[in-house]
C-alpha positions as CSV (number, residue, x, y, z in Angstrom):
1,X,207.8,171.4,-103.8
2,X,209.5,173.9,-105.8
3,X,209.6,173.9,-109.7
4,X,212.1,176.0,-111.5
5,X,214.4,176.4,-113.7
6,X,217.6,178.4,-111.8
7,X,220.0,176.5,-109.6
8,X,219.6,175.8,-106.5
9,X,222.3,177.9,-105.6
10,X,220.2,181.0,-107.3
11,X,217.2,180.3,-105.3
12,X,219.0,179.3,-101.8
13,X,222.0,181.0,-101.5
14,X,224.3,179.8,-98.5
15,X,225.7,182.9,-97.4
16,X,223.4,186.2,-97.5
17,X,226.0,189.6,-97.7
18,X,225.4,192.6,-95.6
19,X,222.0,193.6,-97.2
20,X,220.3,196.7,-96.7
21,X,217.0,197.9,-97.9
22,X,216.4,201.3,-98.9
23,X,213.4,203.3,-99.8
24,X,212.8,205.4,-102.5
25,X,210.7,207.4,-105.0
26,X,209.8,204.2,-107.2
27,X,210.1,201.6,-104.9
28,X,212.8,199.7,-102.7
29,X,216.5,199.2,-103.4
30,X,218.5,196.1,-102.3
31,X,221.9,197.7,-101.6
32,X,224.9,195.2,-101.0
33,X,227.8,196.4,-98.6
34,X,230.9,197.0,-100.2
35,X,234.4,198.8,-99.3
36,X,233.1,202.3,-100.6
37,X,229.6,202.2,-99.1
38,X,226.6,200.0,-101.1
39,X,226.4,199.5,-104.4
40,X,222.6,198.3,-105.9
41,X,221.8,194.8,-106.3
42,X,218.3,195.5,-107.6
43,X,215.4,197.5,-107.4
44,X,211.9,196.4,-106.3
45,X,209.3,198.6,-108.3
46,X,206.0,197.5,-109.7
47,X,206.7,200.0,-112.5
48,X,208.6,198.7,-115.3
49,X,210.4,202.1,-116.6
50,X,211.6,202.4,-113.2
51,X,214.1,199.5,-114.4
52,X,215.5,201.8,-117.4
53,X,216.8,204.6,-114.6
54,X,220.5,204.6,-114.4
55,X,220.4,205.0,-110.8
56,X,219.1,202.3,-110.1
57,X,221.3,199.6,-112.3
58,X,222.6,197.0,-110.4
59,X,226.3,197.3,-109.6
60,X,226.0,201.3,-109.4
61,X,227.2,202.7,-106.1
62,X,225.2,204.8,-103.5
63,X,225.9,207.9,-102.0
């Protein structure tokens, strides 16, 4: 059983994108595939300034 708050739609999405997981300095990036390359979809980190780089925002293309 599964108690939460976000739709079901948040915690089992249908369709998963072309994801790609890529390591570096402060942790993982999940990179989505898009026309120009990946752009970020989050970072895995277990340090919480890590989150305040701008590199690492969400949306933010990768070369």
């Amino acid at each position: 059983m599964l108690h939460t708050k976000e739709s079901l739609d948040l915690v089992f999405p249908e369709d998963i994108a072309d994801v790609k997981y890529i390591q570096v300095e402060c942790g993982v990036i999940e990179a989505e595939k898009t026309a120009d390359g990946y752009s970020v979809r989050r970072l895995i980190s277990t340090k919480p300034s890590d989150y305040l780089k701008q590199q690492y925002t969400p949306g933010v293309q990768i070369k």
